[in-house]
C-alpha positions in Angstrom: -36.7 2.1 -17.0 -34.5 0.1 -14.2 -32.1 -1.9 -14.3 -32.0 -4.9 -11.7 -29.3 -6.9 -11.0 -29.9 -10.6 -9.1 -27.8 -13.2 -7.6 -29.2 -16.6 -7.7 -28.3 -19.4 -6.0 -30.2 -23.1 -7.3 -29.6 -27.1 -7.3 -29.4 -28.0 -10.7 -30.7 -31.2 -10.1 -33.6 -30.8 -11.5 -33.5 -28.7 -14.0 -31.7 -28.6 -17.4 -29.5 -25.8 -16.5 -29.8 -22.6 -16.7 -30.6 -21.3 -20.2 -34.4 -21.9 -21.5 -34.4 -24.3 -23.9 -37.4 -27.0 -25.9 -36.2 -30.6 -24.1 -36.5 -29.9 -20.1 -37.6 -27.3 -17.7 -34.5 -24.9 -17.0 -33.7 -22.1 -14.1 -34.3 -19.0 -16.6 -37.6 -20.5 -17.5 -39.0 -21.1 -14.0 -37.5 -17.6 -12.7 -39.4 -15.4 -15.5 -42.4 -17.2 -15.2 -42.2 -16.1 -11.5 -41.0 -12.6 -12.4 -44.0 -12.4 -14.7 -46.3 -13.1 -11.9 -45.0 -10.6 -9.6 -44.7 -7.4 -12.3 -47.9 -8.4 -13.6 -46.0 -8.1 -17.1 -43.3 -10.2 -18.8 -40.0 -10.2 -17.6 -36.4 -11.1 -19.6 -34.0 -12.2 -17.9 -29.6 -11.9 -19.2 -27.0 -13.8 -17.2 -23.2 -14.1 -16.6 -23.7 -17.2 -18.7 -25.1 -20.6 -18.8 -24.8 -23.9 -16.7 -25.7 -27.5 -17.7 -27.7 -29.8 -16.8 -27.3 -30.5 -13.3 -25.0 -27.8 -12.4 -25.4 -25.2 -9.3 -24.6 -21.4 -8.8 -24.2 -20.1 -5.6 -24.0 -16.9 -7.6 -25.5 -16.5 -10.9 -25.5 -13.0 -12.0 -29.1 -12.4 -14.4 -30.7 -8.6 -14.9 -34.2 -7.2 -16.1 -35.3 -4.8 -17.0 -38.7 -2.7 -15.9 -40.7 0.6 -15.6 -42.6 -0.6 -12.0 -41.2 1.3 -8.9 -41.1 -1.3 -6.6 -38.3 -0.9 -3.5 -35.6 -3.8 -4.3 -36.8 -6.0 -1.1 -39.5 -6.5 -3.3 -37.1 -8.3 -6.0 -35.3 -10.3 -3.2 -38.3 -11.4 -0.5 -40.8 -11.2 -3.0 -39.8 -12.9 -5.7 -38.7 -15.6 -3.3 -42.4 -16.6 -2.5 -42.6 -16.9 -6.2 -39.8 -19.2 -6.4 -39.8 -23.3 -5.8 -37.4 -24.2 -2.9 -34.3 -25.0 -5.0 -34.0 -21.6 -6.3 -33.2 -18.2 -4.3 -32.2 -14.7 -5.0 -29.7 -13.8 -2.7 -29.6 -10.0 -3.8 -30.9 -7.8 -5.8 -29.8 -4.1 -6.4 -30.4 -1.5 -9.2 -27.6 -1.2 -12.1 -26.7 1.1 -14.8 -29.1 0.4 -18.0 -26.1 -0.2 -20.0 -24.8 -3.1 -17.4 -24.5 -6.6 -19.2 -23.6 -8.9 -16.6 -21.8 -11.3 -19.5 -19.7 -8.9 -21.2 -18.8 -6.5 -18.4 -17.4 -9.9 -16.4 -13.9 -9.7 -15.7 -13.9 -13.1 -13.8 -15.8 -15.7 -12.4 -15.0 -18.2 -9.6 -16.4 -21.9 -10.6 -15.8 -24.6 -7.6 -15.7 -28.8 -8.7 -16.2 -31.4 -5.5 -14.9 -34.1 -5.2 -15.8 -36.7 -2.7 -12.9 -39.2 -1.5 -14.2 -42.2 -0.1 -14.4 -45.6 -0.7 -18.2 -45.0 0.1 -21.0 -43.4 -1.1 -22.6 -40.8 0.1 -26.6 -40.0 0.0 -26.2 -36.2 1.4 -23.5 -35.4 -0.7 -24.9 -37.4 -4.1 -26.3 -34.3 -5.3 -23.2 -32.1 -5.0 -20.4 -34.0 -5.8 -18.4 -36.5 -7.9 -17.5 -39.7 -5.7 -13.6 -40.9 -6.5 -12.5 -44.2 -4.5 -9.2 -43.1 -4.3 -6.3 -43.1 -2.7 -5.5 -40.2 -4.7 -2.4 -38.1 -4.7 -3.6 -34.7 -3.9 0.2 -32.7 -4.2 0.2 -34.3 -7.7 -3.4 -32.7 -8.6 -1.6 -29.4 -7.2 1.4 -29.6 -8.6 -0.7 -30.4 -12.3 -3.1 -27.8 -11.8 -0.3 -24.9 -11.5 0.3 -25.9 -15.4 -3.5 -24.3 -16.2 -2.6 -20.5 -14.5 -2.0 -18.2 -17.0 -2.8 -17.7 -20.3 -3.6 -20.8 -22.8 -5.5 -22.6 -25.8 -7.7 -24.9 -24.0 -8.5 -26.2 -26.6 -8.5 -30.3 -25.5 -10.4 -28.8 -22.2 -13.5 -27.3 -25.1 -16.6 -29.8 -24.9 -18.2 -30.9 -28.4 -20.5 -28.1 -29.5 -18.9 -25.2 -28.5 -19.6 -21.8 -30.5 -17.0 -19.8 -28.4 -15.1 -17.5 -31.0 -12.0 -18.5 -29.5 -10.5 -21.1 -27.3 -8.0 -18.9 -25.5 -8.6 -18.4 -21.6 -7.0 -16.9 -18.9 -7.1 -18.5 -15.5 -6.0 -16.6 -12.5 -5.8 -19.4 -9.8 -6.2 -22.6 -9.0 -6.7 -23.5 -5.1 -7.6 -27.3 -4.1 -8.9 -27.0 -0.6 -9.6 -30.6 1.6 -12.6 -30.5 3.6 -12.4 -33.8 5.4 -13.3 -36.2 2.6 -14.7 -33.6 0.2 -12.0 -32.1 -2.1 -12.7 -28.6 -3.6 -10.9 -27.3 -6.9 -11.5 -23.7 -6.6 -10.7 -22.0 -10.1 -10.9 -18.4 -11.2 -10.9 -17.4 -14.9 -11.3 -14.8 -17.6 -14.2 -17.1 -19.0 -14.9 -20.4 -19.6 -15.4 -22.8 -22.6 -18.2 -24.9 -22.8 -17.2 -28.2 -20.1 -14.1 -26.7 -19.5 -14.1 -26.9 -15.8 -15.2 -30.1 -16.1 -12.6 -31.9 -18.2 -10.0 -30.1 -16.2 -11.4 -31.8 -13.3 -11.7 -35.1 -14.6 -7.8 -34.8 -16.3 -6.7 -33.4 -12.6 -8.6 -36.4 -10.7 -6.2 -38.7 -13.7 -2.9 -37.4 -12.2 -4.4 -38.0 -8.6 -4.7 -41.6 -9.9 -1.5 -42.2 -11.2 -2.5 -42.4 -14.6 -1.2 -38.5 -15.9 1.6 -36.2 -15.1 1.7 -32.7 -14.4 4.2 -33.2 -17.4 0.7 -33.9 -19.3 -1.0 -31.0 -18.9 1.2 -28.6 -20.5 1.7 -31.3 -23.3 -2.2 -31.1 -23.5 -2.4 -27.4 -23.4 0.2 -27.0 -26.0 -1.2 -29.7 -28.5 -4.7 -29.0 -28.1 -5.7 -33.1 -28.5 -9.4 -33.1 -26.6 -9.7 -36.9 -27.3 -6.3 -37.1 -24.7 -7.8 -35.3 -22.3 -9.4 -36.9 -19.4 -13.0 -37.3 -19.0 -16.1 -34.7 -18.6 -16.7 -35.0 -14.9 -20.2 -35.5 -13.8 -22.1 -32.0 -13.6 -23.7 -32.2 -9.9 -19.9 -31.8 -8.8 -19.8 -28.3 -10.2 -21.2 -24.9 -9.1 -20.6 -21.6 -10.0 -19.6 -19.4 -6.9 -19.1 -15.9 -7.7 -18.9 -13.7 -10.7 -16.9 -10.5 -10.6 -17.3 -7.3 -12.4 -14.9 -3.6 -12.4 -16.8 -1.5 -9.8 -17.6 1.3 -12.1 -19.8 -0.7 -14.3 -21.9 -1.2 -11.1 -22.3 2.3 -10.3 -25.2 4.1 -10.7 -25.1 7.8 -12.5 -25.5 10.1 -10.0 -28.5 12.4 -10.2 -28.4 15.8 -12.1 -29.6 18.7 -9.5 -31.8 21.4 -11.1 -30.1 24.7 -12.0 -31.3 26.9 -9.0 -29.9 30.2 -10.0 -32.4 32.7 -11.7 -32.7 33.8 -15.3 -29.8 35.5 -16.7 
C-alpha cells in the first residue's frame, strides 16, 4: 500500500469548497471522481483542511491511498487530463503511510486580496475583495502586529465552528502592495473556521478610519465576535502553502537482506 501526497491548486468559484458535502458540487468530490477513473477503483482523498465556498488554494495538501504501482508522473500528468481546467495537481510524491497531512501541519500560509480602487475590476472579480478606499495601509500594519503571537480568537471564530478550542498561534503577518492589489499574507498554527476572513474585514476597518490598532487587542482580549468586523467575501482568499517538519515526509528507508550465510 502507498501513500501519495498532492498539491492542488483550484478557483473556488465554482465550487462549494473543498470538502464533499449534499448542497453543491465541491473540489474533493470532483478530484476522486477523477482519481476513481484513472485507478480503475475508488479513491479517498484527506487534506490539510477545508476551504469555503469560493475560496482558492495554491497549495492544498490531500493524500490517498493505493496498492497500483504507477510512477508518480502518473498522479501529476495523468490525473490532470482527468481534471476540469480550474483544478491542477501541482505535485505529487510518495509519503509515509502514517502521514496525515492535517495533524502533522505545523503551519500554513493563507493570503487575503484586497483590491484598492475606486473601480471595479472584471479580471480580478474572481480573486479579490474590491475596497474604494483611501485606506491607511501603516494603520492596517501597525493593527495587524496586535494578531502575532499567541491568542483566543475567539471574536475572529465564524458561527458554526466545532474547533475544540479557540486558541491560535500566528507567526506573521506581512501586507505586501502590488500596485492596486493589497496582499495580507498570514502564517498560523491553524485556523478557525472564517478566521482569516474577519481578520481581514476588522484590518480593512482600521484602514478606513473606523477601528484602532488599540481595538484589536481589546478584541482579542474580550473575545466579542459581534464587535468584530465583517466576514470578508471568500473569492479574496486562497490558501498558499502548508508546511509540515521534514521527518514526517520522509520515507523509511529500505531494509537490505542479511547476506552473510548460516551461522
Amino acid at each position: 500500500m502507498r501513500n501519495i501526497k498532492l498539491i492542488v491548486e483550484y478557483d473556488g468559484t465554482a465550487y462549494a469548497g473543498w470538502q464533499i458535502q449534499p448542497n453543491g458540487l465541491t473540489i474533493q468530490e470532483v478530484m476522486e471522481e477523477a482519481l476513481g477513473r484513472m485507478l480503475g477503483e475508488p479513491a479517498k482523498l484527506r487534506s490539510s483542511g477545508r476551504t469555503d465556498a469560493g475560496v482558492h488554494a495554491r497549495g492544498m495538501v490531500a493524500c490517498f491511498r493505493t496498492g497500483k504501482g504507477m510512477p508518480l508522473r502518473a498522479f501529476r500528468e495523468g490525473l490532470n487530463t482527468q481534471l476540469p481546467e480550474d483544478i491542477a495537481v501541482r505535485d505529487a510524491c510518495e509519503v509515509p503511510l502514517e502521514f496525515n497531512p492535517r495533524a502533522d501541519a505545523v503551519s500554513k500560509h493563507y493570503r487575503y486580496t484586497l483590491l484598492l480602487d475606486r473601480f471595479r475590476s472584471p479580471l480580478v472579480r474572481h480573486t479579490s475583495w474590491r475596497v474604494p478606499g483611501p485606506v491607511n495601509v501603516p494603520a492596517m500594519e501597525a493593527a495587524a502586529a496586535g494578531f502575532i503571537g499567541e491568542h483566543d480568537f475567539l471574536a475572529f471564530q465564524g458561527a458554526r465552528c466545532a474547533a475544540k478550542t479557540t486558541i491560535r498561534r500566528i507567526n506573521s503577518i506581512d501586507l505586501v502592495r502590488e500596485g492596486e492589489l493589497l496582499h495580507l499574507d498570514i502564517n498560523g498554527s491553524g485556523f478557525l473556521k472564517n478566521m482569516v476572513r474577519i481578520m481581514a474585514g476588522t484590518l480593512v476597518d482600521v484602514g478606513l478610519g473606523r477601528r484602532t490598532a488599540e481595538d484589536i487587542r481589546r478584541l482579542l482580549l474580550e473575545g466579542d465576535r459581534p464587535d468584530a468586523g465583517i466576514t470578508a467575501p471568500p473569492q479574496g482568499l486562497c490558501l498558499m502553502e502548508v508546511f509540515y517538519p521534514e521527518e514526517s515526509l520522509k520515507m523509511p528507508v529500505p531494509i537490505s537482506p542479511s547476506l552473510g550465510g548460516r551461522g
